[in-house]
Backbone as CSV, one residue per row, in Angstrom:
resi,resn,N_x,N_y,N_z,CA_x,CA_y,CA_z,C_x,C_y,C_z
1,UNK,0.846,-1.167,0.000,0.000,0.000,0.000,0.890,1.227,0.000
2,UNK,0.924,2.533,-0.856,1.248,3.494,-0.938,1.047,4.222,-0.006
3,UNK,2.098,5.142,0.285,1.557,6.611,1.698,1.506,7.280,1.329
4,UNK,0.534,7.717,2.178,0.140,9.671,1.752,0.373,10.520,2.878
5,UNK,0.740,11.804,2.358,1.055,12.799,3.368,-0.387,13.718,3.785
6,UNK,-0.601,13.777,4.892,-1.736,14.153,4.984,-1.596,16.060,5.131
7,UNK,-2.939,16.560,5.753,-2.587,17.538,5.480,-2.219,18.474,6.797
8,UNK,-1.597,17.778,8.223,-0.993,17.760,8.519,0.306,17.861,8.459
9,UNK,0.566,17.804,7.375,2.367,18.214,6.989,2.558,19.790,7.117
10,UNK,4.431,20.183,7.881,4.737,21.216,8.100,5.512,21.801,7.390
11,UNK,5.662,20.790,6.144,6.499,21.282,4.592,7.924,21.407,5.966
12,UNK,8.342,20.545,6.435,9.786,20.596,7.261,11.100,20.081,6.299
13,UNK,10.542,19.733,5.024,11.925,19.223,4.435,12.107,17.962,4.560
14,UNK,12.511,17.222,5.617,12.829,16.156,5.804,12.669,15.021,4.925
15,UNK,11.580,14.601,5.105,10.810,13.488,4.005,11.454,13.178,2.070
16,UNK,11.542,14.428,1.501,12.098,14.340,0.272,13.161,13.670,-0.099
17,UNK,14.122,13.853,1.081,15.201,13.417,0.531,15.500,11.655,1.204
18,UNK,14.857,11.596,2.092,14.958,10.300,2.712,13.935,9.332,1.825
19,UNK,12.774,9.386,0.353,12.642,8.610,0.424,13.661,7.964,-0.947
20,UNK,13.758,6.677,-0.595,15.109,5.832,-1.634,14.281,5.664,-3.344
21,UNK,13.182,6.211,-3.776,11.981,5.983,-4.797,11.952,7.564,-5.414
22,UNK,11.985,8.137,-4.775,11.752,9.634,-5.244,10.335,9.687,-5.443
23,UNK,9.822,9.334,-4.422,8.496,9.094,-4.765,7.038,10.547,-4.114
24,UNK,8.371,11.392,-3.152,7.979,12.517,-2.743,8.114,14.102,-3.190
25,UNK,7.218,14.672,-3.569,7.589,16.265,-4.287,7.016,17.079,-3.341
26,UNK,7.354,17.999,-3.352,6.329,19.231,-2.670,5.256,19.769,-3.524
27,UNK,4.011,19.501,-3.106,2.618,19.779,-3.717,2.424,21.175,-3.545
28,UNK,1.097,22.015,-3.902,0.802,23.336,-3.501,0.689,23.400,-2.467
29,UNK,0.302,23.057,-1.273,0.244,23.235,-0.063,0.957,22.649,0.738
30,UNK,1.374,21.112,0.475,2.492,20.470,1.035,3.159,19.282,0.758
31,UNK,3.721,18.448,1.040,4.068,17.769,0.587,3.356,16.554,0.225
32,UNK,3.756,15.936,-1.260,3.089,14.651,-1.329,3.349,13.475,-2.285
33,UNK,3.400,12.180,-2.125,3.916,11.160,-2.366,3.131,10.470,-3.467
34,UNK,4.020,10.224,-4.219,3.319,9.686,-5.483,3.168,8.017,-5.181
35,UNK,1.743,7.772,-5.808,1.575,6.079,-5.457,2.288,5.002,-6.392
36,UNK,2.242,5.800,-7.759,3.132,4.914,-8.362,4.718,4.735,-8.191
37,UNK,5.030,5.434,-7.355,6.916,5.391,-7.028,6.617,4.662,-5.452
38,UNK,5.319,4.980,-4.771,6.347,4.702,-2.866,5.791,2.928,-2.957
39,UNK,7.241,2.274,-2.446,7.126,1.288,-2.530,7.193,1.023,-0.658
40,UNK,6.681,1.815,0.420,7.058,1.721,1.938,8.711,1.620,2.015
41,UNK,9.307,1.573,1.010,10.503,1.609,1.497,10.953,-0.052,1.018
42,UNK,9.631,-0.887,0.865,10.083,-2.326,0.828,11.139,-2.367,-0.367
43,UNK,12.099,-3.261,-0.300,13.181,-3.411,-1.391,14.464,-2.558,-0.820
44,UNK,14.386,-1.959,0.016,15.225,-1.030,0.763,15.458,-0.775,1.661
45,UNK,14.440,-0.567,2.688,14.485,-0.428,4.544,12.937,-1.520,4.854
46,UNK,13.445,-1.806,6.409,12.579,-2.049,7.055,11.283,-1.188,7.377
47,UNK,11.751,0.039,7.446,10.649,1.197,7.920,10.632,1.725,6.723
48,UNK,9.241,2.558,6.615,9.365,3.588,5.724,10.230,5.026,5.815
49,UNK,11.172,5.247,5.284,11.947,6.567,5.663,11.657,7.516,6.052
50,UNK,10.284,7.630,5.460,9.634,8.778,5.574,8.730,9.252,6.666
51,UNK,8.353,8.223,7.287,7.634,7.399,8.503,8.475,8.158,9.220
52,UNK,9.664,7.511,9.402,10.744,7.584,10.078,11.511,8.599,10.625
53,UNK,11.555,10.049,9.771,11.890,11.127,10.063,10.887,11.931,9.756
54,UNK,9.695,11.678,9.734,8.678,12.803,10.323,8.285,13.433,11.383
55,UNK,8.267,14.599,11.756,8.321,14.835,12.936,6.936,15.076,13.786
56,UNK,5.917,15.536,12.787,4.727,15.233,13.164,3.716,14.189,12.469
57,UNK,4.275,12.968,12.276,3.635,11.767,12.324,2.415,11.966,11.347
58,UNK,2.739,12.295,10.409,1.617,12.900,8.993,1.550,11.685,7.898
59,UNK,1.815,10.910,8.182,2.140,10.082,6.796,1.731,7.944,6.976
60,UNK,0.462,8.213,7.178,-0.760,7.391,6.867,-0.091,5.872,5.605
61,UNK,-0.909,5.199,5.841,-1.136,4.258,4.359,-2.290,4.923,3.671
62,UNK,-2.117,4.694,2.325,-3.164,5.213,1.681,-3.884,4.418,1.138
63,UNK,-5.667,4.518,2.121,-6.408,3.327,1.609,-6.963,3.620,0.193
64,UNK,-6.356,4.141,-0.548,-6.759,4.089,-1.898,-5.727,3.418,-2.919
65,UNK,-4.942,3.417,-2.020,-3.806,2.100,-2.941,-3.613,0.789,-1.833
66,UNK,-4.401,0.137,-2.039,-3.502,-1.230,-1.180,-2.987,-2.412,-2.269
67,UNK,-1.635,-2.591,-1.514,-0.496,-3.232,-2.355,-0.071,-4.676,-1.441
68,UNK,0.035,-5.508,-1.686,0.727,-6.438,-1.208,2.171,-6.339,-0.782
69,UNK,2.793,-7.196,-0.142,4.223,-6.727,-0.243,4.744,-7.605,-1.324
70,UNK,4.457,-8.443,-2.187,4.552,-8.945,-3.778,4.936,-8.088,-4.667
71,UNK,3.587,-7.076,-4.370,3.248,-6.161,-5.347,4.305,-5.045,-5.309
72,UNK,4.375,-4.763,-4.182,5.304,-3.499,-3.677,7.232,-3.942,-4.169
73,UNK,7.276,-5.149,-4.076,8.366,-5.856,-4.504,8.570,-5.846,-5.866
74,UNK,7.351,-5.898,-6.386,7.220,-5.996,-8.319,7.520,-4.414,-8.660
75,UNK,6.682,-3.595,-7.958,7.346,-2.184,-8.419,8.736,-1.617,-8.247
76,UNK,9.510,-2.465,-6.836,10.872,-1.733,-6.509,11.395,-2.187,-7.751
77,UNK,11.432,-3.156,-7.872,12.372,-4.267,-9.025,11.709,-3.047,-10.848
78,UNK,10.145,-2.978,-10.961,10.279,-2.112,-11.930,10.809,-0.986,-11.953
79,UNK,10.939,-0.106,-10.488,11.669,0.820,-10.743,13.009,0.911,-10.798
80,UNK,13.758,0.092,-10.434,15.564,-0.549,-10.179,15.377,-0.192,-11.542
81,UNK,14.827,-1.029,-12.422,14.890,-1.526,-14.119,14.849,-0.014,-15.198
82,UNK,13.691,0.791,-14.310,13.864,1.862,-15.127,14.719,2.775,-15.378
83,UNK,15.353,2.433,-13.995,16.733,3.609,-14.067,17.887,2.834,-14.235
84,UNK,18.209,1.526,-14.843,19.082,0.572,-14.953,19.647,0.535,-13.946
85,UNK,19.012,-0.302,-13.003,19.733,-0.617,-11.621,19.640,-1.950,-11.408
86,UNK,20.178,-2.564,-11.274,20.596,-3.756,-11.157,19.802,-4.633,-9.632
87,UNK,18.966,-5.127,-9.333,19.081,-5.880,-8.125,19.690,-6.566,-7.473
């Protein structure tokens, strides 16, 4: 399942650069995570990064994407591939 930044976010920075997908931009109002890039981090960390250094705890699963961890595995591996990265 993909995360979303809710709207609770304090645009603090943090989050962008920690996730390993690039799966986070800054939106018009604040920040927010694209479903087709966030893979939770699976293929990469235990935690989600982003989870992880948030400081006010803004960043949900998003029940509008639920993913398996299969699934979430099939996208790290498509995205490795798109940027020729090797697994």
């Amino acid at each position: 399942m993909a995360l979303m930044i809710t709207d609770q976010c304090i645009n603090c920075d943090v989050c962008e650069p920690a996730c390993p997908n690039q799966a986070i931009h800054n939106g018009p109002d604040h920040y927010e995570i694209d479903p087709a890039r966030c893979t939770e981090c699976v293929g990469h960390y235990d935690t989600p990064q982003c989870v992880l250094v948030c400081p006010v705890e803004c960043i949900p699963k998003d029940p509008q994407h639920p993913e398996t961890e299969q699934e979430l595995l099939a996208k790290v591996a498509g995205l490795k591939a798109a940027q020729g990265v090797q697994s």
